[in-house]
C-alpha positions in Angstrom: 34.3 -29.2 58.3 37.5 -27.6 56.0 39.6 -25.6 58.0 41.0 -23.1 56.3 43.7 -21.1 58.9 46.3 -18.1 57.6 49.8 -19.2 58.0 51.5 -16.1 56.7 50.8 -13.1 54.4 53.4 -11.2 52.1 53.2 -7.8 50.6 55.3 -6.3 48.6 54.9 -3.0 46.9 51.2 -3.0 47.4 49.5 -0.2 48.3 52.4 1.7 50.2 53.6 -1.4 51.6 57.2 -1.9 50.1 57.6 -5.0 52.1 55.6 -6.1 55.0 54.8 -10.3 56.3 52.7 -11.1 58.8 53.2 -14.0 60.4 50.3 -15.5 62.1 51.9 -18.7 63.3 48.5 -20.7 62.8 46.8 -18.8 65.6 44.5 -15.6 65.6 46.0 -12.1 65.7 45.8 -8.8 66.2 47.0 -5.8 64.1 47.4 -2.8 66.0 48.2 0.3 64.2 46.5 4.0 64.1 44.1 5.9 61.0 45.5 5.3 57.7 48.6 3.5 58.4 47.8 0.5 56.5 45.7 -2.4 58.5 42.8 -2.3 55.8 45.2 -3.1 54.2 45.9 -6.1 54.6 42.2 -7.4 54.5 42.5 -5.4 51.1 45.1 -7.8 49.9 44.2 -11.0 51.0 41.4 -11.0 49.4 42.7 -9.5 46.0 45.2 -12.6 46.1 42.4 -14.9 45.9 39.7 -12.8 43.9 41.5 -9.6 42.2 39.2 -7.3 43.8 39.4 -5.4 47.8 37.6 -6.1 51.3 34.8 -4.0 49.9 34.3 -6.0 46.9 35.7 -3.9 44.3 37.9 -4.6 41.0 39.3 -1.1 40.1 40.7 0.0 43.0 44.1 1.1 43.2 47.1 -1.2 44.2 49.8 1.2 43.4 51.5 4.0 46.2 50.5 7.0 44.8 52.2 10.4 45.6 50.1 13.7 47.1 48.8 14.5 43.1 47.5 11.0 42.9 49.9 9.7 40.7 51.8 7.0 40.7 55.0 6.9 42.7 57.4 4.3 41.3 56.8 2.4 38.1 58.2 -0.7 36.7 57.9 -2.5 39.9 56.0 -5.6 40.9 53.2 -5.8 42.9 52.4 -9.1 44.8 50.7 -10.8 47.4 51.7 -14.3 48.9 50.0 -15.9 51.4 51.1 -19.2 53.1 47.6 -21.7 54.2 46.8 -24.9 56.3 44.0 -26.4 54.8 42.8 -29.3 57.1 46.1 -29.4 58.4 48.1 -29.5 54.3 49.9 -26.1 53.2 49.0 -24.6 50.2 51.1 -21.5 49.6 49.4 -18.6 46.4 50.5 -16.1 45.0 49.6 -13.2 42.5 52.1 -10.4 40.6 50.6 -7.1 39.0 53.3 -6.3 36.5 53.3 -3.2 34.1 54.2 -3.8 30.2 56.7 -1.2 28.9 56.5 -1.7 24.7 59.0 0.3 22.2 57.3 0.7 18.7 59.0 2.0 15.9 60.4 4.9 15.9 61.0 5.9 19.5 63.7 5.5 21.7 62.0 5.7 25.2 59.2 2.6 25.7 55.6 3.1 26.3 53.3 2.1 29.1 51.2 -1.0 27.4 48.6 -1.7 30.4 49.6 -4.8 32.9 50.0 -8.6 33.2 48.9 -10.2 35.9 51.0 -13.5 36.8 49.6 -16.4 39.1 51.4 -19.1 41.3 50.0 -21.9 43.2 52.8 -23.7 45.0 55.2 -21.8 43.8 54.8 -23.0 40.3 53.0 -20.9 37.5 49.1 -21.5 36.3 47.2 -19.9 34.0 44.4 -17.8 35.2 41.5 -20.2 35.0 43.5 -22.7 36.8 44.4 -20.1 39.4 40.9 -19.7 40.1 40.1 -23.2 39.6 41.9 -23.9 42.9 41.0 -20.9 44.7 37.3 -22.4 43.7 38.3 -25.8 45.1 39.3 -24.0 48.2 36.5 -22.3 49.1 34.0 -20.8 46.6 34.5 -16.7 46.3 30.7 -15.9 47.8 30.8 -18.0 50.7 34.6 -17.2 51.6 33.9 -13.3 51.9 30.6 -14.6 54.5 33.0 -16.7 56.3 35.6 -13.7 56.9 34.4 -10.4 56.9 31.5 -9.8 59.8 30.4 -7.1 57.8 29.7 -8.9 54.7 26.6 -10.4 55.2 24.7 -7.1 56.5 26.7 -4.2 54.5 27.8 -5.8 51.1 24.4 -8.3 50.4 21.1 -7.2 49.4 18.3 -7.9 51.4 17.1 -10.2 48.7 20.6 -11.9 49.2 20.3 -12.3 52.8 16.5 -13.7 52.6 18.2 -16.5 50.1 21.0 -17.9 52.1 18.8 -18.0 55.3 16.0 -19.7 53.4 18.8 -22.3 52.5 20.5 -22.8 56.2 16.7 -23.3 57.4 14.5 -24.2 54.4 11.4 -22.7 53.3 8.1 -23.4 55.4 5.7 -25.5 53.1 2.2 -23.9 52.6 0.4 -27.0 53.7 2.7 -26.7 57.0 1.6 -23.1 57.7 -2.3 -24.3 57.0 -2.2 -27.3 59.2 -1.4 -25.0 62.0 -4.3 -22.5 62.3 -7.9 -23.6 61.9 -8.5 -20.5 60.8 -6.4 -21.3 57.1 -8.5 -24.1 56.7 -10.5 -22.5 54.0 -7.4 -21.7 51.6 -7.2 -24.7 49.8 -10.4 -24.3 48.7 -9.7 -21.0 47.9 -6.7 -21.2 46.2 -7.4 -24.0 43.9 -4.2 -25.2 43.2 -2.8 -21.7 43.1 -0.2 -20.8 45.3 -0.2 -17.7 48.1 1.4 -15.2 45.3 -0.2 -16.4 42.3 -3.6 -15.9 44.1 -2.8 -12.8 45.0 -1.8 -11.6 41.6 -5.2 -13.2 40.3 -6.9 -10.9 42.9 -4.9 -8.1 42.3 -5.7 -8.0 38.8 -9.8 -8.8 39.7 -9.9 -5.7 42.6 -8.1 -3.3 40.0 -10.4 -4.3 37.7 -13.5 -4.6 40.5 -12.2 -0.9 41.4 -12.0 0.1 38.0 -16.0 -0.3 37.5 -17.1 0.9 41.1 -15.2 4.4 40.3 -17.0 4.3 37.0 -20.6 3.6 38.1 -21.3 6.7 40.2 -20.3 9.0 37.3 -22.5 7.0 34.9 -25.2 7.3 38.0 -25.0 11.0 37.7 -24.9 10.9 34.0 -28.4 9.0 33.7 -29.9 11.4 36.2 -28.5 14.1 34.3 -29.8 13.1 31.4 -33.8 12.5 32.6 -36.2 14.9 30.7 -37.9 17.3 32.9 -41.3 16.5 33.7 -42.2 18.5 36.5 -45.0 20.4 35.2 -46.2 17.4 33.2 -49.2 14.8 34.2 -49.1 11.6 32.4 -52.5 10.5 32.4 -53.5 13.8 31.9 -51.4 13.7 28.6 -52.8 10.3 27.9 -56.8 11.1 27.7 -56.4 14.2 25.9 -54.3 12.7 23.4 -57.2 9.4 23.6 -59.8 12.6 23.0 -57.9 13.8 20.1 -57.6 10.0 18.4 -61.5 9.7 19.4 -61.7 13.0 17.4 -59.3 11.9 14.1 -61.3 9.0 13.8 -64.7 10.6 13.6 -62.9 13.1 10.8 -62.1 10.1 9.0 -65.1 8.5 9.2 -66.6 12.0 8.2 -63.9 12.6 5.2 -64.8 9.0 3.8 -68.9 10.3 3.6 -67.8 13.5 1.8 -65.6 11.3 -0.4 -68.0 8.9 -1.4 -71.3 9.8 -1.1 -74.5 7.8 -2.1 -74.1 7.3 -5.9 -70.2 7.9 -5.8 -70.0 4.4 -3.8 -72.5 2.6 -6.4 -70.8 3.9 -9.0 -67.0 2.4 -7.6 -69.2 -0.8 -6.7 -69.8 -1.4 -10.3 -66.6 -0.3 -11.8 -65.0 -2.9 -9.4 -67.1 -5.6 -10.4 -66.7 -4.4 -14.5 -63.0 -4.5 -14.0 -63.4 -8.2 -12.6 -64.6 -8.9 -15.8 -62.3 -7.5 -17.9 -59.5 -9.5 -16.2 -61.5 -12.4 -16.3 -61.4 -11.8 -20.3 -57.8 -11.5 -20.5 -56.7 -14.6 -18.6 -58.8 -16.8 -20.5 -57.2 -15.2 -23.4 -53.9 -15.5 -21.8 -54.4 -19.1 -21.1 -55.1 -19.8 -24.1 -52.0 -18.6 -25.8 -49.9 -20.0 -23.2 -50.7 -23.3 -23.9 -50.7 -23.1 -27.5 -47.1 -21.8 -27.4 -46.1 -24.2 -24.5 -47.2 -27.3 -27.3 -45.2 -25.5 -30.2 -42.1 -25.1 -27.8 -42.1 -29.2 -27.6 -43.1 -29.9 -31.0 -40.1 -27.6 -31.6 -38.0 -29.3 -29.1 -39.0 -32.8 -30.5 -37.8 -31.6 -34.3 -34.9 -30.6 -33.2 -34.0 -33.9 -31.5 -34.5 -35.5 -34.6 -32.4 -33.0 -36.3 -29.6 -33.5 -34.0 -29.7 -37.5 -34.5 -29.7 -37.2 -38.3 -26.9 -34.7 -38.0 -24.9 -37.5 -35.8 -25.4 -39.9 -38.8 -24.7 -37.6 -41.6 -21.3 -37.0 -39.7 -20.5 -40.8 -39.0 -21.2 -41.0 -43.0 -18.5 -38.3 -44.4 -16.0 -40.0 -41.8 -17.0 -43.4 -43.1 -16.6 -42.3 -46.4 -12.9 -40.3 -46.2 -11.5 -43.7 -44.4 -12.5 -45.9 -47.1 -10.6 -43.0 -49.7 -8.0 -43.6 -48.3 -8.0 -47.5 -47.8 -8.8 -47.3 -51.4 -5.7 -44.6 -52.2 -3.6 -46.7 -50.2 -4.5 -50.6 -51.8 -4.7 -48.9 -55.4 -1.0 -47.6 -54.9 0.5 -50.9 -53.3 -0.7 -52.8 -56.7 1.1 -50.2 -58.7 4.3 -51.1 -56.8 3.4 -54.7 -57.2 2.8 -54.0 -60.7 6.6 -52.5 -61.7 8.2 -54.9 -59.0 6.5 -57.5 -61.5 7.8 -56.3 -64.5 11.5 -55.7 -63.0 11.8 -59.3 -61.9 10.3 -60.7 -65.2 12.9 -59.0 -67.6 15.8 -60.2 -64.4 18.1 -62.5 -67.0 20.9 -65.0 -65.6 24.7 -63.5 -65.8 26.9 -67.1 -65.4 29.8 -66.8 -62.7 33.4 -66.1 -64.0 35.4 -68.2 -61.0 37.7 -71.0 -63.0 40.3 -71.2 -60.3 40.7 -72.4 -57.0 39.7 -69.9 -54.4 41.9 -71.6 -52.1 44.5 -72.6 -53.8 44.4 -70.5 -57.1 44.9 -73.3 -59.5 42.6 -74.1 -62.4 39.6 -75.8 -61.9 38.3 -78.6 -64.4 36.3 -77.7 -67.3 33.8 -80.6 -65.3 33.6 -78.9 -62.4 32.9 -74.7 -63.9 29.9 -76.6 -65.7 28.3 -78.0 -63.0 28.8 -75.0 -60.8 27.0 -73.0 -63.8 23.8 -75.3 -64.3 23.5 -75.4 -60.1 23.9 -71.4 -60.3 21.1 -71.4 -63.4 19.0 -73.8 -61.7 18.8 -71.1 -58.1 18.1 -68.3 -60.3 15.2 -69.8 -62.1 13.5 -71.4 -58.7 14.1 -67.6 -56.9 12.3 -65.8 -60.0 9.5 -68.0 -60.7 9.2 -68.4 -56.7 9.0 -64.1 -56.8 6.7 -63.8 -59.3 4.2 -66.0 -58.1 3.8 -64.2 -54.5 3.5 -60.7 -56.6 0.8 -62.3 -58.5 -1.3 -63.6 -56.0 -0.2 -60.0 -54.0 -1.8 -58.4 -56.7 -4.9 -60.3 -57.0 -5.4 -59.3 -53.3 -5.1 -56.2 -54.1 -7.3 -56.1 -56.9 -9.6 -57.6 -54.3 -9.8 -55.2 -52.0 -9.7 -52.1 -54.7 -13.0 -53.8 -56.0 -14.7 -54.0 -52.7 -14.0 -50.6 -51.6 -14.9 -49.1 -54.5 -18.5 -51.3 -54.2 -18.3 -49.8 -50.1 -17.5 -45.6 -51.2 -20.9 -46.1 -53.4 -22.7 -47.0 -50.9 -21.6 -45.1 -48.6 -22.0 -42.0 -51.0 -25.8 -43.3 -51.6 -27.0 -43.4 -47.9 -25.2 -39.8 -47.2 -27.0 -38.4 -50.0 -30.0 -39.6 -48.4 -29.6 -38.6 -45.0 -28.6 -34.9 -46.3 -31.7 -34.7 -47.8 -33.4 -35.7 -44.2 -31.3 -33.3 -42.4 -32.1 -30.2 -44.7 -35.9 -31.8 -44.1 -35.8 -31.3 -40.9 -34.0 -28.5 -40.3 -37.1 -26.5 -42.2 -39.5 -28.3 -40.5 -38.0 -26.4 -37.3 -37.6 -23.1 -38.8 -41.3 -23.6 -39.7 -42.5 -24.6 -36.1 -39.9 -21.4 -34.4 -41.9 -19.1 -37.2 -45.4 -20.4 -35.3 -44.0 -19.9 -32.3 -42.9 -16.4 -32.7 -46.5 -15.5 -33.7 -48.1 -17.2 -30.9 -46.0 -15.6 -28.5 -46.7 -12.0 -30.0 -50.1 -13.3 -29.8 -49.5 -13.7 -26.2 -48.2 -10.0 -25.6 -50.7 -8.1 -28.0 -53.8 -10.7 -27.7 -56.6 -10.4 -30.7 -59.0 -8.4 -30.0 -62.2 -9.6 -27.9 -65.6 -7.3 -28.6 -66.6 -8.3 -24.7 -63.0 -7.0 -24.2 -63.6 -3.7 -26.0 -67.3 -3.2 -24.3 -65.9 -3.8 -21.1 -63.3 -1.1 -21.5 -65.5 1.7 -22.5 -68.2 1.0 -19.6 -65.0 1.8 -17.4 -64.0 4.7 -18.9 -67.7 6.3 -18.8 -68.2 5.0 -14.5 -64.7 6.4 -14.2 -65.4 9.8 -15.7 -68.5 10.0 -13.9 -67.0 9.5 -10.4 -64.4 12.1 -11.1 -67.2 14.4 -12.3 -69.2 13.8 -8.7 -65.8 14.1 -6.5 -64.5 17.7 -8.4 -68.1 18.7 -6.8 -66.8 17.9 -3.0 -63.8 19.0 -3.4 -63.5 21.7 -1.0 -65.2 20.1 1.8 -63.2 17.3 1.3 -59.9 20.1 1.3 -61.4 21.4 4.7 -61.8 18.4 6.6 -58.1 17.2 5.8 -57.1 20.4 7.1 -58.5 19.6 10.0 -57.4 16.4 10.1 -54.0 17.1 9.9 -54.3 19.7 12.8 -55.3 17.1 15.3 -52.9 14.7 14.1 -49.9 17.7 15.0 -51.3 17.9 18.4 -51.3 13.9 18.9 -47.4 13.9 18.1 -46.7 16.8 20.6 -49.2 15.3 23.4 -46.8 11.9 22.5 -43.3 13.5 22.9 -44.5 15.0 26.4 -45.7 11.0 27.0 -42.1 9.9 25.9 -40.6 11.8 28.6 -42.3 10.2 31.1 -41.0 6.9 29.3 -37.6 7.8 28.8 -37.5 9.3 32.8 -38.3 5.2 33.4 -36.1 3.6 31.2 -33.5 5.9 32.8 -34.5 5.1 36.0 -34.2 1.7 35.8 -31.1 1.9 34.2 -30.1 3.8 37.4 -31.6 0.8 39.2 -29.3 -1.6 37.3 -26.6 0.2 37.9 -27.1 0.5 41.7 -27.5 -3.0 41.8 -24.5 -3.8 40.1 -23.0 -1.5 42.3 -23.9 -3.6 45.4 -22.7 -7.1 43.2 -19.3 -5.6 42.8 -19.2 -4.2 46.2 -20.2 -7.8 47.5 -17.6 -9.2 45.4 -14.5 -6.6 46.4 -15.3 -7.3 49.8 -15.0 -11.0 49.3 -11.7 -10.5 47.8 -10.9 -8.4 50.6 -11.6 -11.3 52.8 -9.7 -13.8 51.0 -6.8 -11.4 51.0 -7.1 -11.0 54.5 -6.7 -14.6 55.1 -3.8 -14.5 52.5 -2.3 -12.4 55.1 -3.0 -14.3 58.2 -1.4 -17.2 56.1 1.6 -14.9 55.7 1.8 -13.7 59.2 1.9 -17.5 60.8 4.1 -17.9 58.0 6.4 -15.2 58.8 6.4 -16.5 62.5 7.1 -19.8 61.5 9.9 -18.7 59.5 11.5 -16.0 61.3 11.1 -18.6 64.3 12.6 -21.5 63.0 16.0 -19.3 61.4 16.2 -17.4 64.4 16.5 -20.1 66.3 20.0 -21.0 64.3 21.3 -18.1 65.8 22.6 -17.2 69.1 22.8 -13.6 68.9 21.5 -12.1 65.6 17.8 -12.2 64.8 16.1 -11.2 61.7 12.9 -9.6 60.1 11.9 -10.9 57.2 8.5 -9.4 57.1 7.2 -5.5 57.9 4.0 -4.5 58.6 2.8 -1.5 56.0 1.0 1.6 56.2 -2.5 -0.6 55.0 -2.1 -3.9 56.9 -0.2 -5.3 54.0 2.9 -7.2 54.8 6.4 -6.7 52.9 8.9 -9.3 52.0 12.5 -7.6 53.8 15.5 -8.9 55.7 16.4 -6.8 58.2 19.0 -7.8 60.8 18.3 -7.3 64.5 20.6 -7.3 68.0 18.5 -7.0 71.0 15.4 -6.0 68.9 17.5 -2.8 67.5 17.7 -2.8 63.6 21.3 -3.4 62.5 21.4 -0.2 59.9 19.5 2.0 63.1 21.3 2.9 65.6 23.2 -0.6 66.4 26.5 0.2 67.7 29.6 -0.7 66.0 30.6 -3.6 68.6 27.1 -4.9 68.4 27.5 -4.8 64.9 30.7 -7.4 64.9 29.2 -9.7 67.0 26.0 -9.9 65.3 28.2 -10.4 62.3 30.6 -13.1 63.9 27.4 -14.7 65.3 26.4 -15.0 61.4 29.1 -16.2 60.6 29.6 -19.2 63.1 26.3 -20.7 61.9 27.1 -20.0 58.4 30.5 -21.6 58.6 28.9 -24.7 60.0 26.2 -24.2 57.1 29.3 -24.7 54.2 31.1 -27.0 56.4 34.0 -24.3 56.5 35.9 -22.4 58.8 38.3 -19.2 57.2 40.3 -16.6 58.4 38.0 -13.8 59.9 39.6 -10.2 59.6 37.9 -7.6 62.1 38.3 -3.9 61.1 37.8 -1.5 64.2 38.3 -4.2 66.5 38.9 -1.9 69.2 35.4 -0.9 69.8 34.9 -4.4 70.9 35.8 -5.3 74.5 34.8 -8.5 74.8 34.4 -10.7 71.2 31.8 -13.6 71.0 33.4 -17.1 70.6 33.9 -17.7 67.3 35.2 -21.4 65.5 37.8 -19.5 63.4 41.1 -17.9 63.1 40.4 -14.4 64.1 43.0 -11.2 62.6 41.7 -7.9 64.6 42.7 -4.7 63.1 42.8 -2.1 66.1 43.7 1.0 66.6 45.5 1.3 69.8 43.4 3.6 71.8 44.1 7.1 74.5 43.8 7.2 77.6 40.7 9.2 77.8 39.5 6.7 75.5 40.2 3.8 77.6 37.3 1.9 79.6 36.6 3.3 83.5 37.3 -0.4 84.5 40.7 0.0 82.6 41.2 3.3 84.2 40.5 1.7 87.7 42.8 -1.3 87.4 46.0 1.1 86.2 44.9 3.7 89.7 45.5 -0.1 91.7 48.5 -0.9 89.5 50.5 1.8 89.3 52.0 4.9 91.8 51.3 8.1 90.5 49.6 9.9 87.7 47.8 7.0 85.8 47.4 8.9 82.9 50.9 10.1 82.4 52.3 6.5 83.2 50.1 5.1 80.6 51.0 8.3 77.8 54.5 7.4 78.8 54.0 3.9 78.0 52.0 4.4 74.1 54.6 7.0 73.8 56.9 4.5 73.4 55.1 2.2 71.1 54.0 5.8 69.2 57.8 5.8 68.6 57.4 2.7 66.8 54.2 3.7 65.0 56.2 7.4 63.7 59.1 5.3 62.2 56.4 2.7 60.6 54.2 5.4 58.8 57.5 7.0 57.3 58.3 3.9 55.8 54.3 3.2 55.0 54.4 -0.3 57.3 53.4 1.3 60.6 52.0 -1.9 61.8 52.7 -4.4 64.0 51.3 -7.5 65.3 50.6 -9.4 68.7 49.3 -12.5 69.6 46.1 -12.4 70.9 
């Protein structure tokens, strides 16, 4: 375990203190001094030399003496804290300076305040700040120094979510499968749970209640809205409804049956009997026709079809022709104007004549040649020219016979050619009037199709109709009004058949409501099945909570010699709350704990803390004096008390001075704080009325 252990504290101009060291000698302490004269102090400053901020854990509060207006007394001073430590037996001495910065800008004569520096010293020898905290860090780190030294830290500074944390990680957190194994009664939550854990579960049925709840609240409304909406049918019978409105069908059929006599009659029937049957035969006439024509056009359609295929191949050929025909034109153009080049390149190299070379000196050595030697030179230089131009003449020769060649045969091939296109034009223009011809057929046999010649059967047929058709029409005009009459009443009967049927479809929509209502009753019961069931497995959620709050608050309590904590409160609905609430003899620490319970709770914190980290730091006590009796603690303790009055003083104190002392106790002991209060007075003027005694 480090052992951290306050050698000896400097102040200077901090906080009213112009000067002040405390000198601990290694060993605990205790401060005595009354209201206000300074022992917060020095908590204040010890821990703004290692962290920049106070014992309550704030940066911005002020370090300066300040006069009765709040201002600041004395300016261009420095304000510093040194402090002297054994660590595991080594010293290590810190120290941090708050200086002001005084700049002169152009212009003025007196400087300006510019803010402060802050200057830091480990060993006496400057750092920079992130070193100065790196060391402080490899002291102790910043949270776990202000648990190890200020019993109030832990209860008063940290949130209860805080707290929870750092006894979670003394003790560790209870496994789920720990707090199952021990009640038979969790056996059921793994199946439950399916893999979920406690809180996600409970989310999942959070969400499946609300929504559960959400429908249940809905269902009795849409209850009373289906029963609202039921049709009334209290003066209604429905099978009383259902004969008459059988009577009234029984009734409309007869009328029909009645309408259909009037209509028809005897000889009216006969008479549409045989119009039906002379109708038959009229159609029977005109598809025949109609068959006919179709097929006669369907055969001129391919016939048509056929011609034109021929056409189309013809018209291939005629095209290959004229293509044939233009290439060979221009082989031809081409051959006939390479023998015309032949031609003048002939006659150019036959009128070529020899020119005999001029050289009759040395080219060498520029002296005269012999007559000998020029001669011969000029036959060789003959006998070249000759062999090149007979040797040219002949390959343009038998160039131009190919030529002439070629001209001839081409010419033979464009002939030809010219022939079989001729023909073939004349076949095309053949056959494209053979299909103009055919379309012309066509086109009549399809007007034949729409207007079809006509048929004397046709025509007979169409008259007879027109003379049963005029007769029928004749017969009806004569029933008219009884015909007129009986529709009337027709149509009244069918009126009261709809009414009769919207009184029946009350009676129907009253059961389709009603077994809506039914449906939703029952769903009603599903859901309420199913929110119960939830209810249940949230019930055993909480049971699994519960052991696992006793498990828990067991197993950190039991670190503790003293202080006991909640971690779990009971609400209004069964429900349990995740807290951390600190207890001394089952009385909450924030309600109603006195203030020397409330340091020993905290120093009992703090032992099994310290033995947590492995460290052990100086522990300052503020109010120390409300303590009698301290618990043992593994630390150096600093108690900052306020030396108490007689009337204040414990009736075993009291007793002990009666034994001790002749006299008026009271006055002896006034007497005797008198005399330190004469110390105290002289202190406070100079703002260091404080003094120090071993414990």
């Amino acid at each position: 375990m480090k052992n951290i252990i306050l050698e000896r504290i400097t102040l200077r101009n901090f906080k009213g203190f112009k000067e002040f060291v405390l000198n601990t000698a290694g060993g605990s302490v205790s401060i005595y001094g009354n209201n206000a004269t300074g022992k917060t102090t020095l908590f204040d400053a010890f821990v703004w030399l290692l962290f920049g901020k106070d014992s309550q854990n704030r940066t911005d509060f002020e370090i300066k003496a300040l006069d009765e207006q709040g201002h600041v007394k004395d300016r261009h001073l420095q304000h510093e804290v040194e402090a002297v430590f054994s660590i595991d037996g080594r010293p290590r001495t810190l120290r941090r300076v708050l200086t002001e910065k005084w700049v002169t800008t152009r212009g003025q004569a007196t400087p300006k305040f510019d803010g402060h520096k802050t200057e830091y010293f480990v060993d006496g020898v400057p750092v920079k700040q992130t070193e100065y905290k790196a060391e402080v860090d490899s002291i102790i780190e910043e949270s776990v120094f202000k648990l190890l030294t200020n019993p109030a830290f832990f209860n008063e500074q940290l949130k209860w979510e805080e707290r929870r944390k750092i006894l979670f990680e003394i003790t560790g957190d209870v496994s789920d499968e720990e707090v199952i194994g021990s009640s038979q009664a969790l056996s059921r939550l793994p199946e439950i749970l399916e893999g979920r854990s406690i809180e996600n579960h409970k989310k999942v049925i959070a969400a499946k209640r609300s929504e559960i709840k959400k429908e249940l609240d809905t269902i009795p409304v849409r209850i009373n809205e289906a029963e609202r909406s039921k049709p009334d049918t209290t003066d209604l019978d429905a099978e009383v409804i259902q004969d008459d409105i059988q009577t009234l069908r029984d009734r409309i059929r007869e009328g029909e049956e009645k309408l259909v006599r009037i209509q028809e009659g005897g000889e009216i029937a006969a008479l549409e009997k045989h119009l039906r049957s002379v109708e038959a035969h009229l159609t029977q006439i005109q598809n025949r026709q109609d068959s006919a024509a179709f097929e006669q056009a369907r055969a001129q359609r391919d016939r048509i079809a056929q011609l034109q295929d021929q056409c189309n191949d013809v018209s291939r050929k005629v095209e290959e022709l004229k293509y044939q025909f233009e290439q060979n034109n221009l082989r031809l153009t081409g051959r006939m104007e390479a023998r015309e080049k032949l031609r003048d390149e002939y006659h150019e190299v036959n009128g070529q004549t020899f020119t005999p070379p001029h050289e009759s000196e040395c080219p060498t050595c520029g002296q005269s040649l012999p007559a000998e030697q020029i001669q011969a030179a000029h036959d060789k230089t003959l006998e070249d020219f000759n062999r090149k131009k007979s040797s040219r003449l002949e390959e343009i020769l038998s160039l131009g016979t190919a030529a002439t060649t070629d001209i001839a045969n081409l010419e033979t091939y464009a002939v030809r050619l010219n022939r079989e296109l001729v023909e073939q034009t004349e076949i095309l223009d053949a056959k494209r009037a053979a299909v103009l011809v055919a379309e012309t057929k066509l086109a009549e046999l399809r007007k034949g199709v729409e207007e079809p010649a006509p048929d004397p059967d046709y025509v007979a047929k169409q008259q007879e109709a027109r003379d049963i058709q005029d007769r029928i029409v004749a017969l009806r005009s004569s029933n008219q009004g009884s015909v007129e009459q009986q529709r009337m009443e027709l149509s009244k009967l069918r009126i009261d058949v709809l009414a009769l049927e919207r009184q029946l479809v009350r009676f129907e929509q009253v059961d389709r409501i009603s077994r809506r209502i039914e449906e939703l009753q029952e769903e009603e019961r599903r859901l309420a099945a199913e929110f119960e069931r939830l209810e249940g497995e949230l019930y055993l959620m909480d049971e699994f909570t519960r052991a696992k709050v006793g498990m828990l608050e067991s197993r950190i309590n039991s670190k503790f010699k003293r202080a006991r904590f909640r971690l779990f409160k009971t609400q209004i609905n069964g429900g349990l709350e995740e807290c951390c609430e600190t207890l001394d003899g089952g009385v909450p620490y924030g309600g109603g704990l006195n203030n020397a319970a409330r340091i020993n709770v905290g120093l009992d914190i703090i032992n099994t803390l310290g033995e947590h980290y492995g460290f052990s730091a100086p522990i300052f006590i503020d109010n120390a004096e409300s303590v009698t009796e301290l618990i043992a603690v593994n630390s150096q303790v600093i108690r900052l008390v306020v030396p108490p009055t007689f009337d204040s003083l414990p009736i075993e104190t009291l007793e002990a001075l009666s034994r001790l002392h002749e006299g008026d106790p009271k006055e002896r002991y006034e007497a005797a704080r008198d005399a330190w209060k004469t110390k105290y007075d002289r202190l406070q003027i100079e703002r260091e009325s404080v003094s120090q005694e071993a414990v």
